[in-house]
C-alpha positions in Angstrom: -57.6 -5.0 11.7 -59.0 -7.2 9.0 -57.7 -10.6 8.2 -56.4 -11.6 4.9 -59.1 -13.8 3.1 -58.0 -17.0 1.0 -59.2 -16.1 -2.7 -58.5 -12.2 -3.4 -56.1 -12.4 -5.7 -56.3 -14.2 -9.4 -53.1 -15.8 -10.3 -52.6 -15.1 -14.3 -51.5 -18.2 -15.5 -53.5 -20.4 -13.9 -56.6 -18.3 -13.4 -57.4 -19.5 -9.6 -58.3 -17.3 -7.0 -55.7 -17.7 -4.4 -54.1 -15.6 -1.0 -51.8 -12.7 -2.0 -49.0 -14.2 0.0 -50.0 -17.8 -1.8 -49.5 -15.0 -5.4 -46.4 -13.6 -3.8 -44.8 -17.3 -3.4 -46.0 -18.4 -6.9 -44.2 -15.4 -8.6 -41.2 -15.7 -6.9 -41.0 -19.1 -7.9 -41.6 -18.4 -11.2 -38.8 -16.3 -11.4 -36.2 -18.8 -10.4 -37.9 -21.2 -12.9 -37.4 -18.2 -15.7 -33.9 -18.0 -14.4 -33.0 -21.4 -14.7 -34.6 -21.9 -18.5 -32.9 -18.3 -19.5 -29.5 -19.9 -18.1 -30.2 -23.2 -19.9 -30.6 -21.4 -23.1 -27.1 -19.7 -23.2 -25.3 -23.3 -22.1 -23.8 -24.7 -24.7 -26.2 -26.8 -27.2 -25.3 -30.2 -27.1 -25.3 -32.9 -30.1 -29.3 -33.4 -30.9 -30.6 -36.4 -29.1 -34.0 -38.5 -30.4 -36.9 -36.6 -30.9 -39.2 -37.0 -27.9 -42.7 -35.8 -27.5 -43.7 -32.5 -25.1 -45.8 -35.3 -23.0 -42.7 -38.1 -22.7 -41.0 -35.3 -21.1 -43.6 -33.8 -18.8 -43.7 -37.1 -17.0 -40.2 -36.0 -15.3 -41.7 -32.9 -13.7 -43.0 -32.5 -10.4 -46.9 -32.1 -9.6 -46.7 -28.4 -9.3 -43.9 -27.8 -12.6 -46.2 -30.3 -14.5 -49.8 -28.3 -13.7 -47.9 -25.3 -13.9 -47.4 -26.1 -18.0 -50.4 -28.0 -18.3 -52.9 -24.9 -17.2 -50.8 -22.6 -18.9 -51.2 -24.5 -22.6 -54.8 -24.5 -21.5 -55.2 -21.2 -20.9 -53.9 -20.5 -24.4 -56.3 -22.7 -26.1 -59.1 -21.0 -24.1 -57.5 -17.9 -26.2 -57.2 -19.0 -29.2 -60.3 -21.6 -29.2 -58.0 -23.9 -32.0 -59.0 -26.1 -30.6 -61.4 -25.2 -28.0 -60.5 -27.2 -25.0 -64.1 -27.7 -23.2 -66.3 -28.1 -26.0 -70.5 -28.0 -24.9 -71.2 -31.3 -26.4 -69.8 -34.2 -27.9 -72.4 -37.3 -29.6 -71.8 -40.7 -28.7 -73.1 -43.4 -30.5 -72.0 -46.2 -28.5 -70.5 -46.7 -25.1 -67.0 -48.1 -24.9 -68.7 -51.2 -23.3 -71.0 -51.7 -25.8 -68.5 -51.3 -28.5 -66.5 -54.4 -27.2 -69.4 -56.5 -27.3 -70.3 -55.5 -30.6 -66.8 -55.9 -32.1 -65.1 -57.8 -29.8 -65.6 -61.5 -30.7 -63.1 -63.6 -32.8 -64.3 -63.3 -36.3 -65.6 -60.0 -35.8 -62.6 -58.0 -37.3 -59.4 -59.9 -38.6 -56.3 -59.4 -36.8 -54.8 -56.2 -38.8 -58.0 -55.0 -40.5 -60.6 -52.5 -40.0 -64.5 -52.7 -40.7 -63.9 -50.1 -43.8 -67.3 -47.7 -44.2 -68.5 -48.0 -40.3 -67.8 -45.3 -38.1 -68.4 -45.0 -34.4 -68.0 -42.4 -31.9 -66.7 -43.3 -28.5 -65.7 -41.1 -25.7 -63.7 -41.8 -22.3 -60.1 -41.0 -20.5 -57.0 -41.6 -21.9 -54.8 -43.8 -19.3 -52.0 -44.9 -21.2 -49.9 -42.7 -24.1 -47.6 -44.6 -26.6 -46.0 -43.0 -29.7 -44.6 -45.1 -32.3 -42.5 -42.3 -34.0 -44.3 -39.0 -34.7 -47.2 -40.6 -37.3 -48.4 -43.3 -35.2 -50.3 -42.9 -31.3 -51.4 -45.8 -29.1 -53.8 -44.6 -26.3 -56.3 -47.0 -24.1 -59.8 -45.4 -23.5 -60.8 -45.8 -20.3 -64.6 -46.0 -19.1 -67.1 -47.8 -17.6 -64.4 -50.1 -15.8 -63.7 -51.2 -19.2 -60.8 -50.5 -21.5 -60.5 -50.1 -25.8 -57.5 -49.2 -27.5 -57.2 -46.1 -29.6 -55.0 -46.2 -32.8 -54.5 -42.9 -34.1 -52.3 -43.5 -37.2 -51.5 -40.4 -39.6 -52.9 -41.6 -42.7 -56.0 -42.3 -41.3 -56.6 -38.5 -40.0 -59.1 -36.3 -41.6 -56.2 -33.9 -41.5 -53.1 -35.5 -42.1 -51.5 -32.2 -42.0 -52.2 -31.3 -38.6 -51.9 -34.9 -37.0 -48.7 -34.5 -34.8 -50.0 -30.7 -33.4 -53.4 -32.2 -32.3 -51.9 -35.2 -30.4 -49.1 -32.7 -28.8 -53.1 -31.7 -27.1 -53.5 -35.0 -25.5 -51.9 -35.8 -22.2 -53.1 -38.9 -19.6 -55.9 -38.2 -17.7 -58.0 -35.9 -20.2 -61.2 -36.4 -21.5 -61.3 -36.8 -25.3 -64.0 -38.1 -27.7 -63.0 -40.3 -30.3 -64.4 -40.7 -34.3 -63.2 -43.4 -36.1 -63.3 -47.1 -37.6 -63.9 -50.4 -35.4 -60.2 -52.5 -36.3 -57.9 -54.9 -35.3 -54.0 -54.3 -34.5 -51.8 -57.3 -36.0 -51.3 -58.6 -32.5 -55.5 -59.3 -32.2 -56.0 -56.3 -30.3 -59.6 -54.7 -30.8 -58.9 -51.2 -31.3 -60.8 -48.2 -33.2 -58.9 -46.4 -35.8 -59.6 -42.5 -35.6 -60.3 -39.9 -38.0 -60.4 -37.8 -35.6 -59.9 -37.3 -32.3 -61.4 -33.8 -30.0 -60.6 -32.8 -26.6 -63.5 -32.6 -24.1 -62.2 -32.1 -20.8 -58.2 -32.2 -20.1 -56.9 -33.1 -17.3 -54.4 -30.4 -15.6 -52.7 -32.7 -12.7 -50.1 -35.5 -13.3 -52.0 -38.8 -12.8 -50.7 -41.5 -10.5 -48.0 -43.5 -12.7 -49.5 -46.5 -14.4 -47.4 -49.0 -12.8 -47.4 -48.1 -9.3 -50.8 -46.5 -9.3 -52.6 -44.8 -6.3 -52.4 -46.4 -2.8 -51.8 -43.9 -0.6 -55.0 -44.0 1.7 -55.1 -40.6 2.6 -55.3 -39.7 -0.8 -57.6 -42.7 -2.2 -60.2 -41.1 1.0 -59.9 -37.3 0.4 -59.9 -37.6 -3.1 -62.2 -40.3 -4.0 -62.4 -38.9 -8.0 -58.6 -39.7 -8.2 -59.6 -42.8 -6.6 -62.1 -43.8 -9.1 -59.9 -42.9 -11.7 -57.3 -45.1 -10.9 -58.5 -48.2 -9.2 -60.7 -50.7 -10.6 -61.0 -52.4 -7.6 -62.5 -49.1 -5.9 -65.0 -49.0 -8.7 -66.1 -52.3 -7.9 -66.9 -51.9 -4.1 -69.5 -49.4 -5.1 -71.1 -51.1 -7.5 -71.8 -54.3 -5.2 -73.0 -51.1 -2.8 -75.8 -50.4 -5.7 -76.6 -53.7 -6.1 -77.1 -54.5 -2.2 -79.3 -51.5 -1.6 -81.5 -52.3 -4.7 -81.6 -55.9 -3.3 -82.7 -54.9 -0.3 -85.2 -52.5 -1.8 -86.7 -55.2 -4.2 -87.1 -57.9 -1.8 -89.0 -55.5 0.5 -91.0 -54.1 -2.2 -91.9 -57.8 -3.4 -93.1 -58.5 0.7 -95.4 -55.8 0.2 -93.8 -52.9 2.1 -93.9 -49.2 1.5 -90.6 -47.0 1.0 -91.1 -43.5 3.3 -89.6 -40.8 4.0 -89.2 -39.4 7.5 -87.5 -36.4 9.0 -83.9 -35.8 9.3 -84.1 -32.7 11.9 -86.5 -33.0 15.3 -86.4 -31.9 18.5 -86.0 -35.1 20.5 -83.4 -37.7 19.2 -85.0 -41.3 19.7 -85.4 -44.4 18.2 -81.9 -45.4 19.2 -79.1 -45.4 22.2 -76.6 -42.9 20.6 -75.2 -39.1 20.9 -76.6 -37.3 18.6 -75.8 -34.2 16.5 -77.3 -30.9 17.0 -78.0 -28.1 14.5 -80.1 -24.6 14.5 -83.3 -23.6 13.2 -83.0 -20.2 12.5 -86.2 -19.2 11.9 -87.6 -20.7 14.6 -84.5 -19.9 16.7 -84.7 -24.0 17.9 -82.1 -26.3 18.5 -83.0 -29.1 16.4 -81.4 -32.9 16.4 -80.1 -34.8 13.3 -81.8 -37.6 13.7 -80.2 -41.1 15.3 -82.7 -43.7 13.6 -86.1 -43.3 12.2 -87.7 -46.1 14.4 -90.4 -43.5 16.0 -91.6 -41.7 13.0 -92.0 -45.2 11.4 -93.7 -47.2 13.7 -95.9 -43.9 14.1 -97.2 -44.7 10.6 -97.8 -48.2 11.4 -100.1 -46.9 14.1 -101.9 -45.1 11.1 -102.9 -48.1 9.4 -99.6 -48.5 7.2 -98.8 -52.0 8.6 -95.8 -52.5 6.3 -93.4 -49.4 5.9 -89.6 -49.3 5.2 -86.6 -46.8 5.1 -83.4 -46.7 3.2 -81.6 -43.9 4.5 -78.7 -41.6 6.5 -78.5 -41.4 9.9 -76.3 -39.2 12.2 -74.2 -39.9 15.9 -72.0 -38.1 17.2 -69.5 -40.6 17.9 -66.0 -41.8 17.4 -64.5 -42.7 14.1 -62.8 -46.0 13.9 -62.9 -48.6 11.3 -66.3 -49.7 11.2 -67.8 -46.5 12.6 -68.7 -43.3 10.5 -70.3 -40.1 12.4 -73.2 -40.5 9.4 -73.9 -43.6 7.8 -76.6 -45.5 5.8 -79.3 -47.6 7.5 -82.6 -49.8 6.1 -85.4 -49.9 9.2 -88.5 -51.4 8.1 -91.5 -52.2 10.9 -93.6 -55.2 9.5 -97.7 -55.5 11.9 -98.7 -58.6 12.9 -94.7 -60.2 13.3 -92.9 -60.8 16.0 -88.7 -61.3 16.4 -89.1 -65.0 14.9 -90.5 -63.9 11.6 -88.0 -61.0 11.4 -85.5 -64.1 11.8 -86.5 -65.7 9.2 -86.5 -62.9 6.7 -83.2 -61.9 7.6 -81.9 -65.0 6.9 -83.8 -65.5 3.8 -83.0 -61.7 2.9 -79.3 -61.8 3.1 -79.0 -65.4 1.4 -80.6 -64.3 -1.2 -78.2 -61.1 -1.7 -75.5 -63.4 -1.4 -76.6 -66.1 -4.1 -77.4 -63.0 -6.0 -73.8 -61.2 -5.8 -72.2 -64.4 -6.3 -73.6 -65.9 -9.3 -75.6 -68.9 -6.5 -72.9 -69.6 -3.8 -73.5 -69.2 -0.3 -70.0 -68.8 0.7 -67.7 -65.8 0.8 -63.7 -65.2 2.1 -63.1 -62.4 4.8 -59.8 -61.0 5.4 -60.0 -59.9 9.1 -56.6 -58.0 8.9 -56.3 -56.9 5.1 -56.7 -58.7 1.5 -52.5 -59.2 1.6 -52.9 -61.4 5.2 -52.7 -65.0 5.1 -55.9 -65.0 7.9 -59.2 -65.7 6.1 -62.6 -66.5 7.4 -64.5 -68.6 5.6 -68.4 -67.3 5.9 -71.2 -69.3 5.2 -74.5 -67.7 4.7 -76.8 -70.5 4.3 -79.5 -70.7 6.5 -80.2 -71.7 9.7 -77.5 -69.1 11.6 -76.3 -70.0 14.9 -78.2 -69.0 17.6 -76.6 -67.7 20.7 -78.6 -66.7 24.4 -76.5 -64.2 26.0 -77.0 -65.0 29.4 -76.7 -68.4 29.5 -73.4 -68.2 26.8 -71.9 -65.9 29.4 -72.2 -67.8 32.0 -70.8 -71.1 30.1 -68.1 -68.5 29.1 -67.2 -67.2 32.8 -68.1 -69.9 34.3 -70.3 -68.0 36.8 -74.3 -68.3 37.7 -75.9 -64.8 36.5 -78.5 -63.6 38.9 -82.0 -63.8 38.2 -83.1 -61.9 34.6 -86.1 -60.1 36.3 -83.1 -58.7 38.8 -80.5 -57.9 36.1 -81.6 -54.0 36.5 -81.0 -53.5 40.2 -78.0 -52.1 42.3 -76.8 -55.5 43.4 -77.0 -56.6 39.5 -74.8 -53.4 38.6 -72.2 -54.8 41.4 -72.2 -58.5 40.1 -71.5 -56.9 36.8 -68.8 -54.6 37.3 -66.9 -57.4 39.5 -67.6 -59.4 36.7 -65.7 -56.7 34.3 -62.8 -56.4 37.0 -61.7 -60.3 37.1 -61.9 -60.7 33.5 -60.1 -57.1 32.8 -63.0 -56.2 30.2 -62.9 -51.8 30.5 -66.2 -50.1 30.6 -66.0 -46.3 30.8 -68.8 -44.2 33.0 -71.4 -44.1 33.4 -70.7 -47.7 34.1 -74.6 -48.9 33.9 -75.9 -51.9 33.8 -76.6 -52.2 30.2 -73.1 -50.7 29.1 -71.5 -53.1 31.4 -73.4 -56.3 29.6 -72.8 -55.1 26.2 -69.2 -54.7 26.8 -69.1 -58.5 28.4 -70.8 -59.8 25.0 -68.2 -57.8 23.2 -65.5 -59.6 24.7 -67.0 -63.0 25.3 -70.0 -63.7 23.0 -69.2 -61.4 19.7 -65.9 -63.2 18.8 -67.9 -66.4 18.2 -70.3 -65.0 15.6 -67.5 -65.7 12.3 -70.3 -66.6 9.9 -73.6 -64.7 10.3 -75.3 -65.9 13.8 -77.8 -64.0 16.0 -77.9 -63.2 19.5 -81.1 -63.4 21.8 -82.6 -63.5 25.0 -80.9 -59.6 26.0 -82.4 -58.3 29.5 -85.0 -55.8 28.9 -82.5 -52.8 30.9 -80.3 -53.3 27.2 -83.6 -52.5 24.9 -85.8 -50.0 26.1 -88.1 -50.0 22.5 -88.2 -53.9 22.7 -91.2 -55.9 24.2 -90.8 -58.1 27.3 -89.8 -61.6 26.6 -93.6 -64.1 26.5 -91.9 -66.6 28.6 -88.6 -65.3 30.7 -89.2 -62.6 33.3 -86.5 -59.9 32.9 -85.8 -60.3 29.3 -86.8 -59.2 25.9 -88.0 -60.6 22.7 -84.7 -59.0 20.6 -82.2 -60.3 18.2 -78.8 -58.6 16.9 -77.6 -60.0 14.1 -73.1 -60.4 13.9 -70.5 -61.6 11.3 -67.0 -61.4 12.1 -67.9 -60.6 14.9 -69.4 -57.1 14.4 -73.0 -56.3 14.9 -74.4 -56.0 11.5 -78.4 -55.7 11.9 -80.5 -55.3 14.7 -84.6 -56.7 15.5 -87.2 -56.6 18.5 -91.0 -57.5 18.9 -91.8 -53.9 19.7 -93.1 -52.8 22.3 -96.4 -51.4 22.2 -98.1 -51.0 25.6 -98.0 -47.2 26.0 -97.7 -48.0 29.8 -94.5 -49.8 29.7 -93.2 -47.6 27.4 -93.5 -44.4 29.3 -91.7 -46.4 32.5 -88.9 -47.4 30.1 -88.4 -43.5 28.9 -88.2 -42.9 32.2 -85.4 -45.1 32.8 -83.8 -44.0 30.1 -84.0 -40.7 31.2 -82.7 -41.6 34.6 -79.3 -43.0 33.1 -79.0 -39.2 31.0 -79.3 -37.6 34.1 -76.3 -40.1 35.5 -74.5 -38.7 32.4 -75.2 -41.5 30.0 -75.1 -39.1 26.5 -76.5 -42.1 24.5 -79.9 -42.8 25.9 -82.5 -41.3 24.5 -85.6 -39.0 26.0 -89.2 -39.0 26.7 -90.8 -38.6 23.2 -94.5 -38.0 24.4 -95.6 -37.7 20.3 -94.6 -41.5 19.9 -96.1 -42.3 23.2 -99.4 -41.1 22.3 -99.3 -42.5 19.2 -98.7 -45.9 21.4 -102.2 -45.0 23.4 -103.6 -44.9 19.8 -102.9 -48.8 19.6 -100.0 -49.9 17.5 -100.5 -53.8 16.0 -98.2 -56.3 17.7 -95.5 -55.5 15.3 -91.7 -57.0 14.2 -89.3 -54.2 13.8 -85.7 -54.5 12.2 -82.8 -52.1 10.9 -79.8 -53.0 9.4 -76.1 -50.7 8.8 -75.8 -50.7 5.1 -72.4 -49.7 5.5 -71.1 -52.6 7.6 -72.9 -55.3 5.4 -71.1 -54.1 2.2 -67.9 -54.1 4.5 -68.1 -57.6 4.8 -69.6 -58.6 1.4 -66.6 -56.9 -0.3 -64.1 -57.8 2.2 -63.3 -54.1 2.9 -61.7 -54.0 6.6 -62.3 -50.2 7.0 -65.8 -48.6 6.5 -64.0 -45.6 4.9 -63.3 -48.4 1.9 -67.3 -48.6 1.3 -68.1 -44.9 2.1 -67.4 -42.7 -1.2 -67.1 -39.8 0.8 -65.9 -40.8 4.8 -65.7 -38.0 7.5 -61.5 -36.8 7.3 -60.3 -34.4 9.7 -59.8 -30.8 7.5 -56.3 -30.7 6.0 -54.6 -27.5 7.5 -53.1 -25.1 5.0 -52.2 -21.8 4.3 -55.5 -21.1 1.8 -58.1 -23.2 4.5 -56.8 -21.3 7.8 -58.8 -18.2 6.4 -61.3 -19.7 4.1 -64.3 -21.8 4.5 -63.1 -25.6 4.3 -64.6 -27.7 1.0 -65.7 -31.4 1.1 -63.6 -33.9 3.2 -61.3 -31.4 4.2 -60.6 -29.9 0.6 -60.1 -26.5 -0.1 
């Protein structure tokens, strides 16, 4: 028997395609609403209060009574076109921005005048409504994070006759393009002075109120527009997320480096220790990987003669959620021949200075709230260079108080049972595969990450952690990699990398080894890359960077989901998604 799809039946006042039971419910609501008003008509009438507007009263209907109104007064002006409520095109001849630099300085326009004979066309969303009797409007014009007030007063209409119908049109939240004269209100508020007013795009749903505005985060997350819309402070996270990415972009571009483009979809997922996605090629009938990093591909073209190659991009694992961790996210790897981990030091200090002096207006400083911008805990980070500089080995044994066997040993059996005793008397958890590596990361997690507040690095990690990284020049066992952490999360990431073709193929071994002891994260052999390697690849300094988890900390956002304008949500379960496909973040 076939199921029911969401979206076979077209509800007639709204016009959406909806479930017949979803129809059924609608109607039968209706009814009781027709009741109710039928019943309200025969009451007695009672002594004529003030005159109020139709929109002062829609603000004490629920969501659904309120879009219920809304799309059916719409829906009529779609019918009768007078006027028509999504017009094609409206011309604006200034932005609302521009406008308040133009007219906004003292002297400009006297308090309670208007520049008579100029006229200006501005466009934006109406926030706040205020009548002052029927022939006088107040509205503020919302857009570009920046706020004008509209005064619509009667006898300045084109058509005086009409003025009250056309602003019974306008309701918070719509689109509307305004045409009129630059003034003044009494009070010294710069304002524009219509002649007419058009509506370009209304808004059906109740917005938010004003004064207690949108906080819920589900909401803010799953409906980032409404979001947008509502918060300024929203609209200022992702502009500082522009403005690092062009940074970061220009300084690399100014260095000489080349922006590429790599593959998203391959058929071995290397480059980084991660699970990865996996999708289908139809055509091809191949099970194909989203990638986990670009690192291969990249240093591939460095082999090919391009010594200085970067990448600004999305990358995909498929791993928990949490608040600094997004299944996809946004990553810059660049891979820089003829460098080695101490230059890529030095630029990354230099690099993220810079962005900071540049976000800032020349400080080096910035606040952190660890635990949300209402707690009283701050950290106080200081970019200026030189960062702290920690050795993991020898800050864990200060730390534990404990001698660490030798680093050329830190891969063996006994190694793995020194480490996991290790994890045991200090109560630090490591789930299986409990391998060497995962077992020294999680001790720097507990021990050596809380220390990094303000932007340090972390060296000297044992070659078993870093199996692209070359072999440390001077200490047996380790590698010549840095991670870079701030408030104590990893934030950027850097090796000399490794390009005997030799070693390589014995570390992809290893790495293979620990997949077959049910390690998901490491990676393959990726023979391609190694031949590429027997090609000769430049003794080159290789770094990548989490976009996401920067901006984090530059805006003082706690949760990635803050930074991210569209975060992974678990699908909202409804009646109209449990048939039909499931829209963006969970919408239907």
């Amino acid at each position: 028997m076939a199921t029911e799809n969401a979206g076979t039946h077209k509800d007639p006042v709204t016009g959406e395609m909806i479930s017949k039971t979803e129809l059924k419910r609608r109607e039968k609501a209706r009814k009781i609403e027709a009741a109710k008003a039928e019943k309200a008509a025969a009451a007695p009438q009672k002594a004529p209060a003030a005159a109020k507007s139709s929109a002062a009263e829609e603000e004490n209907l629920s969501p659904n009574q309120y879009y219920e109104i809304r799309s059916r007064h719409i829906q009529k002006l779609k019918e009768t076109m007078n006027p028509n409520p999504y017009p094609h095109k409206f011309h604006v001849s200034i932005s609302i921005t521009d406008y308040i630099q133009k007219y906004g300085p003292q002297g400009k326009i006297e308090p309670g005048q208007k520049l008579d004979g100029v006229q200006e066309c501005l466009a934006g969303r109406i926030h706040n409504v205020r009548a002052s009797g029927q022939n006088l409007r107040f509205y503020d014009l919302h857009g570009e994070g920046v706020k004008v007030q509209i005064m619509a007063n009667k006898q300045d209409a084109k058509d005086p006759d009409n003025f009250v119908a056309t602003h019974e049109h306008f309701r918070r939240g719509d689109i509307v393009g305004v045409i009129g004269t630059p003034s003044r209100t009494k009070k010294g508020e710069l304002s524009i002075a219509p002649s007419e007013m058009i509506l370009l795009a209304p808004n059906l749903h109740q917005l938010p109120s004003a004064h207690f505005g949108l906080k819920d985060q589900e909401t803010r997350y799953r409906k980032r527009y409404l979001d947008l819309i509502m918060n300024e402070d929203t609209r200022r996270i992702f502009l500082t997320r522009s403005k690092v990415i062009n940074y970061v972009r220009r300084f690399l571009d100014n260095l000489g480096f080349l922006e590429v483009e790599t593959p998203m979809t391959s058929m071995i997922a290397g480059g980084a220790t991660a699970k990865p996605f996996v999708t289908h090629h139809n055509d091809l009938d191949l099970d194909l990987y989203l990638r986990i990093a670009p690192e291969l591909y990249l240093k591939e073209l460095v082999v090919g003669g391009l010594d200085r190659v970067y990448e600004i991009g999305r990358v995909f694992r498929n791993e928990g959620i949490d608040l600094t961790h997004n299944p996809e996210f946004t990553i810059c790897e660049f891979y820089m021949a003829y460098a080695d981990m101490y230059d890529i030091m030095d630029l990354t200090e230099s690099l993220v200075e810079g962005m900071v002096r540049y976000l800032t207006g020349g400080k080096t400083t910035l606040q952190y709230h660890p635990e949300g911008k209402a707690s009283d805990k701050v950290y106080e980070l200081e970019f200026k260079k030189p960062w702290p500089r920690y050795d993991m080995i020898g800050t864990l044994e200060e730390k534990l108080g404990v001698k660490f066997p030798p680093s050329e040993t830190l891969h063996t059996d006994k190694a793995n049972k020194f480490l996991r005793d290790l994890c045991q008397k200090h109560n630090v958890e490591c789930s299986e595969p409990r391998t060497n590596a995962r077992l020294l990361d999680k001790l720097v997690g507990e021990f050596i990450e809380p220390l990094c507040i303000s932007p340090a690095f972390i060296v000297g990690h044992p070659q078993v952690m870093s199996p692209l990284a070359k072999y440390h020049r001077s200490r047996p066992g380790l590698c010549e990699r840095f991670e870079g952490f701030m408030c104590g999360k990893e934030f950027c990431n850097a090796y000399t990398e490794l390009n005997d073709p030799f070693e390589q193929r014995l570390r992809f071994e290893e790495q293979l080894r620990q997949k077959e002891q049910g390690d998901d994260e490491a990676q393959g052999i990726d023979e391609t890359f190694v031949d590429a390697l027997e090609h000769g690849l430049p003794p080159t300094g290789g770094w990548g960077i989490g976009i996401d988890r920067l901006v984090m900390f530059l805006t003082d956002s706690t949760n990635i989901k803050e930074v991210l304008l569209f975060p992974a949500m678990k699908p909202i379960e409804t009646a109209a998604n449990t048939t039909g496909a499931v829209g963006p973040s969970g919408q239907v």
